[in-house]
N, CA, C and O atoms as a printed pandas DataFrame, in Angstrom:
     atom_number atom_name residue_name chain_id  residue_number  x_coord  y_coord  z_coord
0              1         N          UNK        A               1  123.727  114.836  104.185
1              2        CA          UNK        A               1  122.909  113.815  104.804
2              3         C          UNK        A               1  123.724  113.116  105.889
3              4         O          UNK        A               1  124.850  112.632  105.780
4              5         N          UNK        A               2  122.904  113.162  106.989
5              6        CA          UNK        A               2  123.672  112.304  108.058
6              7         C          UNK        A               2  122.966  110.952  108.416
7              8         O          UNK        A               2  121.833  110.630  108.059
8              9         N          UNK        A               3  123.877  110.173  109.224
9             10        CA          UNK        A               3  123.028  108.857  109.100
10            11         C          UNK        A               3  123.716  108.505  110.650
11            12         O          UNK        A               3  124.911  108.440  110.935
12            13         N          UNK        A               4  122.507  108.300  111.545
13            14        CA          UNK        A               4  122.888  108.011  112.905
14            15         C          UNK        A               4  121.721  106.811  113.371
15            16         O          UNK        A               4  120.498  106.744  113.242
16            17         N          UNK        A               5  122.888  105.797  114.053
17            18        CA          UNK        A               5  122.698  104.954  114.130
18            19         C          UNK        A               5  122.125  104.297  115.666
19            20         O          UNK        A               5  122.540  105.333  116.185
20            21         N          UNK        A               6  121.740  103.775  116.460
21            22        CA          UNK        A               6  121.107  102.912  117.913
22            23         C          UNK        A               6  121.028  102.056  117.609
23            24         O          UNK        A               6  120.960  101.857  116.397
24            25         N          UNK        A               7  120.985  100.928  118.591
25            26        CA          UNK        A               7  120.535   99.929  119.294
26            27         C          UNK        A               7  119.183   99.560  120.223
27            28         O          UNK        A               7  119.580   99.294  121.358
28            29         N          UNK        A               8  118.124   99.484  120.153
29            30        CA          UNK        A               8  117.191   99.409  121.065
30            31         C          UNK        A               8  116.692   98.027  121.193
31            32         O          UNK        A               8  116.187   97.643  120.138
32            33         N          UNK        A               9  116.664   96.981  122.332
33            34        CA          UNK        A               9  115.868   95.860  122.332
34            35         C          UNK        A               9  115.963   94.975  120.998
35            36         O          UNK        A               9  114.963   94.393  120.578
36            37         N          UNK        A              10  116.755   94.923  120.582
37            38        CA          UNK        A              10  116.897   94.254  119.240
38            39         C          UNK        A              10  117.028   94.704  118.040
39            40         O          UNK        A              10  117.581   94.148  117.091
40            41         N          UNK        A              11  116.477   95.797  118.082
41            42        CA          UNK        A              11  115.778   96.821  116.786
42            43         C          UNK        A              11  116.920   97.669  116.620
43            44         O          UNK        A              11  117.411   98.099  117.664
44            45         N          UNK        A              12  117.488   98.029  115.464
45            46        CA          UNK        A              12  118.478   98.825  115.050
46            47         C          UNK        A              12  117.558  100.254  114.339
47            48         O          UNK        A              12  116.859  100.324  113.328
48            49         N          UNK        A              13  117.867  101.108  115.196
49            50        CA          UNK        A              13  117.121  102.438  114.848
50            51         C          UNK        A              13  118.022  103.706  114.176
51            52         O          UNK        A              13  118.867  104.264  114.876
52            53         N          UNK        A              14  117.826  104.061  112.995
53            54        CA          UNK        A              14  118.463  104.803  112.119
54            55         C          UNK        A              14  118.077  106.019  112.033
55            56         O          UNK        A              14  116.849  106.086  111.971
56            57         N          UNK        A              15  118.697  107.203  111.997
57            58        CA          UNK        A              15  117.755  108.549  111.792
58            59         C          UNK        A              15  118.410  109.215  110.855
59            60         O          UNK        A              15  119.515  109.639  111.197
60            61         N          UNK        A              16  117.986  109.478  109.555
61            62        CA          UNK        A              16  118.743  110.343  108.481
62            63         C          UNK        A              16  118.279  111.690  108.778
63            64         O          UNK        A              16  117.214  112.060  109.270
64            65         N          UNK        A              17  119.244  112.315  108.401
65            66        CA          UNK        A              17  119.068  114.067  108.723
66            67         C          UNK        A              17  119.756  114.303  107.599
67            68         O          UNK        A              17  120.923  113.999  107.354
68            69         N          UNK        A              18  118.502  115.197  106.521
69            70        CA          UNK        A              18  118.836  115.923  105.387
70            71         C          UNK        A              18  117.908  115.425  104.440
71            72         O          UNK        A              18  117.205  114.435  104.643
72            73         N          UNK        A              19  117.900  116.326  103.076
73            74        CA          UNK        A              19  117.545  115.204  101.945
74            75         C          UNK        A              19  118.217  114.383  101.365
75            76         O          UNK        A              19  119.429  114.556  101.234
76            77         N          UNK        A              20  117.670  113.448  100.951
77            78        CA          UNK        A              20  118.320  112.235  100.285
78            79         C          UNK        A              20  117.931  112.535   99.085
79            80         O          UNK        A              20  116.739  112.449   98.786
80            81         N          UNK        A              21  118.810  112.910   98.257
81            82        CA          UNK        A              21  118.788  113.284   96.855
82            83         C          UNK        A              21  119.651  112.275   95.457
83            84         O          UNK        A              21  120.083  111.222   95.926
84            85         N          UNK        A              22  119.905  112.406   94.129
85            86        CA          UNK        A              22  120.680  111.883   94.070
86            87         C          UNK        A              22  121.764  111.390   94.318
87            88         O          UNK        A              22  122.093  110.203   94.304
88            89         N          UNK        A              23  122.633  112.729   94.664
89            90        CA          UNK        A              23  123.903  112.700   94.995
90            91         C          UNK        A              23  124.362  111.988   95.803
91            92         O          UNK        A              23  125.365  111.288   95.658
92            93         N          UNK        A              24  123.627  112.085   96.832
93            94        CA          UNK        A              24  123.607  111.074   98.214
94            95         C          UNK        A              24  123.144  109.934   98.510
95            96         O          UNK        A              24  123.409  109.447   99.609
96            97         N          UNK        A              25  122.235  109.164   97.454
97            98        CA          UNK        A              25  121.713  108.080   97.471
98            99         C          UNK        A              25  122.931  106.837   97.401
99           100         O          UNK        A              25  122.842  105.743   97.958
100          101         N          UNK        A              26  123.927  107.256   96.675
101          102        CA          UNK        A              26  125.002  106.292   97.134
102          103         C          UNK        A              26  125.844  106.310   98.136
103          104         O          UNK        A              26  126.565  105.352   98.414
104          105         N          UNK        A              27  125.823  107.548   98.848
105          106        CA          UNK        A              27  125.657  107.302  100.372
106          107         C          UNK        A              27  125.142  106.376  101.214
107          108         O          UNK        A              27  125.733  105.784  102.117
108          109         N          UNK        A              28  124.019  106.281  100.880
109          110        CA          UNK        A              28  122.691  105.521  101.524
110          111         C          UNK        A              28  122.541  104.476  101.178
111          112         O          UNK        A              28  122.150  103.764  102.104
112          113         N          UNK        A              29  122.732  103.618   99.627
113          114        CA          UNK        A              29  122.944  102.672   99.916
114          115         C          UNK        A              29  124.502  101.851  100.256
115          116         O          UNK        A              29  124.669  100.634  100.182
116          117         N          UNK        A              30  125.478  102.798  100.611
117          118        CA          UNK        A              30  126.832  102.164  101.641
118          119         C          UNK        A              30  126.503  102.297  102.507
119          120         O          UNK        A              30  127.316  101.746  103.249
120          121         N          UNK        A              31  125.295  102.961  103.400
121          122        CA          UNK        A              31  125.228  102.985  104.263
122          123         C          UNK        A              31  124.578  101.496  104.988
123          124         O          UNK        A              31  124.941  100.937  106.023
124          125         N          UNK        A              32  123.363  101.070  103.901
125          126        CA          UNK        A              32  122.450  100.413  103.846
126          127         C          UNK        A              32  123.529   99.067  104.289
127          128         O          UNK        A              32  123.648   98.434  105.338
128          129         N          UNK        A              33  124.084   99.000  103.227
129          130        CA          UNK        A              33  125.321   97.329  103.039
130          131         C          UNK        A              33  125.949   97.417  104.468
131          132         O          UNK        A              33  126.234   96.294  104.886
132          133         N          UNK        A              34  126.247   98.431  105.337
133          134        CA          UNK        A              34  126.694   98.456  106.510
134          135         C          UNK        A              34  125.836   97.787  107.471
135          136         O          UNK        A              34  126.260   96.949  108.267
136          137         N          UNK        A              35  124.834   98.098  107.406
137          138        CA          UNK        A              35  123.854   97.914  108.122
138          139         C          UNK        A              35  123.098   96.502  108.097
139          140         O          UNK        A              35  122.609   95.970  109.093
140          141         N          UNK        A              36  123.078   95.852  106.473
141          142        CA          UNK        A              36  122.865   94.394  106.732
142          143         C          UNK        A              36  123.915   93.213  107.117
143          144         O          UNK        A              36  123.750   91.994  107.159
144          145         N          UNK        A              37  125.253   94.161  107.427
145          146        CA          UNK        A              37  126.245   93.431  108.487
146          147         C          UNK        A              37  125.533   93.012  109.760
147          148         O          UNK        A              37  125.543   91.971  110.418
148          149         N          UNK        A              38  124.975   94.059  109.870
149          150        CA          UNK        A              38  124.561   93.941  111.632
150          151         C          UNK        A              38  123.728   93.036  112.160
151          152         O          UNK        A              38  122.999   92.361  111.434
152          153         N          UNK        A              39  123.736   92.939  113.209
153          154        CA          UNK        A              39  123.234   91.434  113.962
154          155         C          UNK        A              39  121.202   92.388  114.793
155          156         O          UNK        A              39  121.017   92.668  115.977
156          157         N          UNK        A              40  120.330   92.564  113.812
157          158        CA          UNK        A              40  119.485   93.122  114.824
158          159         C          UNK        A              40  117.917   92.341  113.688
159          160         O          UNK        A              40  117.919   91.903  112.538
160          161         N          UNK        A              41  116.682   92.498  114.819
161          162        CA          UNK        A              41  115.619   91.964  113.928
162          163         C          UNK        A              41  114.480   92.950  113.296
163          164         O          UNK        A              41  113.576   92.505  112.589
164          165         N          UNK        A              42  114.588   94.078  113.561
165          166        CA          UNK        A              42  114.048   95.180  112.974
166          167         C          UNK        A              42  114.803   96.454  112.721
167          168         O          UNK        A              42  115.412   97.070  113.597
168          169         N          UNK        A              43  114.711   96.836  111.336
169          170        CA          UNK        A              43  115.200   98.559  111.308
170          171         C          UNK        A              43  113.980   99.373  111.270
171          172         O          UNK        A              43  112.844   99.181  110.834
172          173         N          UNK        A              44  114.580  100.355  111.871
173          174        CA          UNK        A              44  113.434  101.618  112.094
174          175         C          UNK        A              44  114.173  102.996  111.598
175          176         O          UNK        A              44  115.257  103.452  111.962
176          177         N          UNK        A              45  113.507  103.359  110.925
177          178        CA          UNK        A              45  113.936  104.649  110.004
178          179         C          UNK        A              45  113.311  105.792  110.725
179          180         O          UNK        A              45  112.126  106.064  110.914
180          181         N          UNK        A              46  114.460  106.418  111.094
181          182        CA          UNK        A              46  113.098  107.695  111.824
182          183         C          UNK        A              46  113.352  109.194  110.556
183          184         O          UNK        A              46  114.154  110.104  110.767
184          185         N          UNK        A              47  112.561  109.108  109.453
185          186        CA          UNK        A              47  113.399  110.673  108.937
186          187         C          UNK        A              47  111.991  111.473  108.850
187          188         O          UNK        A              47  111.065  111.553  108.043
188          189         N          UNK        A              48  112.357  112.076  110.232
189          190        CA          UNK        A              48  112.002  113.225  110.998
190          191         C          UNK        A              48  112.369  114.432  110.233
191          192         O          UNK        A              48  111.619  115.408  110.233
192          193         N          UNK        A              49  113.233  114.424  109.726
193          194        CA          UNK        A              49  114.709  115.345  109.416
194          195         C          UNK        A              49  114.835  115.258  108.016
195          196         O          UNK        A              49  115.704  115.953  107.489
196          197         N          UNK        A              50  114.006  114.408  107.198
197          198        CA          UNK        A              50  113.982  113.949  105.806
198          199         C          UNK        A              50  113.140  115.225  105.013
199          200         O          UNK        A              50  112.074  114.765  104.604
200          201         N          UNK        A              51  113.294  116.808  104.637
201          202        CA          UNK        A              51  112.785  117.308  103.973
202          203         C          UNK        A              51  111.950  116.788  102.558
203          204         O          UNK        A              51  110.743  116.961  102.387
204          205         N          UNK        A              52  112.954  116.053  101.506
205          206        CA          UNK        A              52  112.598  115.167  100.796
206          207         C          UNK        A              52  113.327  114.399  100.286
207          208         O          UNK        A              52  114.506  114.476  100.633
208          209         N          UNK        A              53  112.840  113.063   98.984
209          210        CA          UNK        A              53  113.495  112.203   98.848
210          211         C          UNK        A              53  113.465  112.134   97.631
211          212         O          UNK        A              53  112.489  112.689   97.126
212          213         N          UNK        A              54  114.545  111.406   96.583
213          214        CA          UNK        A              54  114.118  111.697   95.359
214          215         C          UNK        A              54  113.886  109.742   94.988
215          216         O          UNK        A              54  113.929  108.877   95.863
216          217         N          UNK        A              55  113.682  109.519   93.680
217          218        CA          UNK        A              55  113.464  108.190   93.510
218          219         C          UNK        A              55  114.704  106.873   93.347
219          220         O          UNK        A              55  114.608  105.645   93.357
220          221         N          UNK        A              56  115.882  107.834   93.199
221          222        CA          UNK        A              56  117.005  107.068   93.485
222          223         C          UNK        A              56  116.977  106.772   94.815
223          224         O          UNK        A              56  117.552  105.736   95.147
224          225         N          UNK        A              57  116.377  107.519   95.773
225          226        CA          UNK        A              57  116.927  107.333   97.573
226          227         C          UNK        A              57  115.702  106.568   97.485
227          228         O          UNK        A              57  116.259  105.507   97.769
228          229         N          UNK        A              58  114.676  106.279   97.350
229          230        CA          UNK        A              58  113.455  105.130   97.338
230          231         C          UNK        A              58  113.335  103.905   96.835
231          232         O          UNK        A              58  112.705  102.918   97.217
232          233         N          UNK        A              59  114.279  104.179   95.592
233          234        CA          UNK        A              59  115.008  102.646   95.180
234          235         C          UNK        A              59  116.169  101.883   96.554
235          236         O          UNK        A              59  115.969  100.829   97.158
236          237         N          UNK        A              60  117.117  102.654   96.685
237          238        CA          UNK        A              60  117.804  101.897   98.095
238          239         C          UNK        A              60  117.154  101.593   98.943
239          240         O          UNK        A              60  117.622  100.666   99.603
240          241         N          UNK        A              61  115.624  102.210   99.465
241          242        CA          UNK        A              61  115.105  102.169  100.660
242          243         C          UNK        A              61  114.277  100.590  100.084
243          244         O          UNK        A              61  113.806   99.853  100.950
244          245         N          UNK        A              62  114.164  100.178   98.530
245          246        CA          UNK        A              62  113.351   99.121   98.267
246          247         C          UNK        A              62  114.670   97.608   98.368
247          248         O          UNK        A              62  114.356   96.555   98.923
248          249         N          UNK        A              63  116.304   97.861   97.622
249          250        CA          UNK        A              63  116.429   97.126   97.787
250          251         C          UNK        A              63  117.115   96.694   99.054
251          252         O          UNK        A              63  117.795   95.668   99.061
252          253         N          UNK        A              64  116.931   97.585  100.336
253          254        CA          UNK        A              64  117.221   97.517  101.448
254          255         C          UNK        A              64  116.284   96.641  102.105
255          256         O          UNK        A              64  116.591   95.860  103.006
256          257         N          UNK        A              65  115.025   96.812  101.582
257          258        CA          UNK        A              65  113.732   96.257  102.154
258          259         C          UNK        A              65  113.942   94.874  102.083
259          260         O          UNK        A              65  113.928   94.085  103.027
260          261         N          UNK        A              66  114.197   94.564  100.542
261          262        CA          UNK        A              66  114.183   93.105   99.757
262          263         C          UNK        A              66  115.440   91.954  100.349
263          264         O          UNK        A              66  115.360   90.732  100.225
264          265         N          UNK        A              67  116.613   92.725  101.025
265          266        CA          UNK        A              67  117.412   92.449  101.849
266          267         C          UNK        A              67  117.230   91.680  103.165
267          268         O          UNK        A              67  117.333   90.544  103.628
268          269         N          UNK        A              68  116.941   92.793  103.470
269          270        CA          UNK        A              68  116.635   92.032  104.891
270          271         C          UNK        A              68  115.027   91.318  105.242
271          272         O          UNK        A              68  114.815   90.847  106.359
272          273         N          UNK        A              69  114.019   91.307  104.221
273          274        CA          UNK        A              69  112.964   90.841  104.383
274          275         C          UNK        A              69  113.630   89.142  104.088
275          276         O          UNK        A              69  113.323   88.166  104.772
276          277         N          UNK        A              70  114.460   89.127  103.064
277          278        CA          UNK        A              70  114.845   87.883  102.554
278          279         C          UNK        A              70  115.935   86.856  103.669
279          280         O          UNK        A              70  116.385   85.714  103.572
280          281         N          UNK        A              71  116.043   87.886  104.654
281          282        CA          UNK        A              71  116.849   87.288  105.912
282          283         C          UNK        A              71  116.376   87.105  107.363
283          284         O          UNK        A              71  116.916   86.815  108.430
284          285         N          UNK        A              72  114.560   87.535  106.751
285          286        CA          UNK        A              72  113.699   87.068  107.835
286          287         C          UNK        A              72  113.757   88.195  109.041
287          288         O          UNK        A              72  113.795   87.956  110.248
288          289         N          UNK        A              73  113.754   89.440  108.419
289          290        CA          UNK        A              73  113.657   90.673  109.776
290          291         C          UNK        A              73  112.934   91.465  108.638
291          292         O          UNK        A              73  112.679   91.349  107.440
292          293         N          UNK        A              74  112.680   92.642  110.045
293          294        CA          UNK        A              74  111.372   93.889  109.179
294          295         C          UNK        A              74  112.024   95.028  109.358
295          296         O          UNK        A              74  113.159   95.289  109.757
296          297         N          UNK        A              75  111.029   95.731  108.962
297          298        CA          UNK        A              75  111.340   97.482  108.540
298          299         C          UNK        A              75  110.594   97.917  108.756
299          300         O          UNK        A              75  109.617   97.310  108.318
300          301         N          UNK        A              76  110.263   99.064  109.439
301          302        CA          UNK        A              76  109.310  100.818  109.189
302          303         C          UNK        A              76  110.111  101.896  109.624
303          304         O          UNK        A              76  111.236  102.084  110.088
304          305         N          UNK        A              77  108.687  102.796  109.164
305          306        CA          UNK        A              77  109.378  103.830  108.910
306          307         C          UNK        A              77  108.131  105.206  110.023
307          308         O          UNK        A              77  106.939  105.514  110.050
308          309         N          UNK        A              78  108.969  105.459  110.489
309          310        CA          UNK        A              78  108.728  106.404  111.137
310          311         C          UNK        A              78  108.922  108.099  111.694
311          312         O          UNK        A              78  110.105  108.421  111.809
312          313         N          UNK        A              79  108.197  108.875  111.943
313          314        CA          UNK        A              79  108.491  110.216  112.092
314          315         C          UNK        A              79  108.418  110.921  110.531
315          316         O          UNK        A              79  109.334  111.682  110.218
316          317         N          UNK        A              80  107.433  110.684  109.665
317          318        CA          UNK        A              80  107.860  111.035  108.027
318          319         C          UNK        A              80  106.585  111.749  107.629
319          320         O          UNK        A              80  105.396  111.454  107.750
320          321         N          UNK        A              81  107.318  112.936  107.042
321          322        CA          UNK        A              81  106.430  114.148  106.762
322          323         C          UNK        A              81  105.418  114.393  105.955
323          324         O          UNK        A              81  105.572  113.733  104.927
324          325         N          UNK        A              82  104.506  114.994  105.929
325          326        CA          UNK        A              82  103.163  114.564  105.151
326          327         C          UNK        A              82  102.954  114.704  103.927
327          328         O          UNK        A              82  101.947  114.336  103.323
328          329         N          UNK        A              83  104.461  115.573  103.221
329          330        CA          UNK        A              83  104.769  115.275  101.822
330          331         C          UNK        A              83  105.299  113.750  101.476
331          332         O          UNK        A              83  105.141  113.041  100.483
332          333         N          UNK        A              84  105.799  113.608  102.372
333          334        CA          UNK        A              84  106.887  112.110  101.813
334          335         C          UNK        A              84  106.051  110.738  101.886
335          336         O          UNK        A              84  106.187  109.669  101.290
336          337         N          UNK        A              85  104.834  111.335  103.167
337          338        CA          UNK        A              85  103.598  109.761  103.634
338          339         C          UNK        A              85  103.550  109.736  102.179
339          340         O          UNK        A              85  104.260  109.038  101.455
340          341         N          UNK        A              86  102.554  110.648  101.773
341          342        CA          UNK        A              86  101.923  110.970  100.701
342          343         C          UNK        A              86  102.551  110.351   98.952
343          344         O          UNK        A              86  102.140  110.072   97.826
344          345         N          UNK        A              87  103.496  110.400   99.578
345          346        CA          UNK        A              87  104.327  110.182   98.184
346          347         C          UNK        A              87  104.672  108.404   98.305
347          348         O          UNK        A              87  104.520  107.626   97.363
348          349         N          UNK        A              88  105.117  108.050   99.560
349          350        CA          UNK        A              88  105.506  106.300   99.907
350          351         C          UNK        A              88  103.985  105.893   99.948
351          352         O          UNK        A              88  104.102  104.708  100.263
352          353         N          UNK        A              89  102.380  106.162   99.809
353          354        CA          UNK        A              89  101.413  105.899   99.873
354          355         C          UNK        A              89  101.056  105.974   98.374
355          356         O          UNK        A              89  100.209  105.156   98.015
356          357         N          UNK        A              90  101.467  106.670   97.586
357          358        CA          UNK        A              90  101.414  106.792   96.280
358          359         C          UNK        A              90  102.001  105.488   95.262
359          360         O          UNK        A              90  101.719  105.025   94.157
360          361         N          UNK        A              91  102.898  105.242   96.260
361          362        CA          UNK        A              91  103.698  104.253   95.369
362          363         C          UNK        A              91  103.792  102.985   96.185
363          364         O          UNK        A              91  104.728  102.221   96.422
364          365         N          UNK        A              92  102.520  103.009   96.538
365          366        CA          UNK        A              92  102.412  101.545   97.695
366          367         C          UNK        A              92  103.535  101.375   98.463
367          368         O          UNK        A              92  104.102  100.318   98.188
368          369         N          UNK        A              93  103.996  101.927   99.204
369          370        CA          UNK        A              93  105.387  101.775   99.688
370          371         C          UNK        A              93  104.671  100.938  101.055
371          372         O          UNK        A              93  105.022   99.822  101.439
372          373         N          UNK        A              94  103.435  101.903  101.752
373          374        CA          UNK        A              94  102.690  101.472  102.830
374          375         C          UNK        A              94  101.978   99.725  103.062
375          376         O          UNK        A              94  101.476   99.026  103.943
376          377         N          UNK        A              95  102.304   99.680  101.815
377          378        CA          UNK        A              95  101.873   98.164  101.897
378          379         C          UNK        A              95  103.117   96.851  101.917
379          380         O          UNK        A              95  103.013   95.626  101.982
380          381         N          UNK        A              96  104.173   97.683  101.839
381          382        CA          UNK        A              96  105.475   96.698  102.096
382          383         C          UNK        A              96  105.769   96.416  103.487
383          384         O          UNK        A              96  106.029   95.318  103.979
384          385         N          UNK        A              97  105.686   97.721  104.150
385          386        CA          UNK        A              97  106.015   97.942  105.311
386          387         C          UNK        A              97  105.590   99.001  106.341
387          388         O          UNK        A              97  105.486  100.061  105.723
388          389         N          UNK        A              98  105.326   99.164  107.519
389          390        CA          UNK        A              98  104.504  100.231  108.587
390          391         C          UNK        A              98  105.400  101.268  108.484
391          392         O          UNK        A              98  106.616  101.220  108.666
392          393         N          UNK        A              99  104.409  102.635  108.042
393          394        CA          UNK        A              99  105.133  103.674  108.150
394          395         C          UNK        A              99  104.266  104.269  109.139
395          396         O          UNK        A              99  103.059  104.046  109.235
396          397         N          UNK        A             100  104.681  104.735  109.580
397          398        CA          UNK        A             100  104.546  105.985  110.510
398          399         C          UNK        A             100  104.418  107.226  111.222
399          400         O          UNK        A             100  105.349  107.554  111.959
400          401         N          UNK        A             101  103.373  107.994  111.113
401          402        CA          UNK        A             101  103.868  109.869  110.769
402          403         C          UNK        A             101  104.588  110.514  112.606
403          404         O          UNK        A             101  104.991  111.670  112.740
């Protein structure tokens, strides 16, 4: 799993490439703690590149959410495949935050 990072207009834009599986979910969330260092008012997730995800990598993506919602900035998610909509729509994920296909 790779994790690449931008700058756009305020918005800190992230693009994971790979699955996020167990193994790697503690990847992701060190990656995450990196990232609520940063000085920006929206993250944008683009996983384009996200084959699939398991429920450990959906737990980081929640208390990532709970993070920075609690510091007054947002999140979506964008470029995400019509297995994974399907699955973050399943589990109300769509109602936390704008996802995006």
């Amino acid at each position: 799993m790779e994790f690449k990072l931008s700058n756009q207009n305020g918005a800190v834009h992230v693009s994971i490439i790979g699955a996020v599986d167990n193994d790697n979910a503690e990847d992701l969330k060190e990656q995450f703690q990196d990232l609520l260092a940063k000085d920006f008012s929206e993250a944008v997730f683009d996983l384009t590149y996200v084959p699939f995800i398991t429920s450990s990598g959906i737990g980081k993506f929640l208390i990532f959410y709970k993070n920075i919602v609690a510091k007054g900035k947002k999140m979506r998610i964008k470029g995400i495949n019509e297995n994974l909509l399907e699955l973050f729509k399943s589990i109300k994920l769509d109602q936390l935050f704008p996802i995006e296909p």
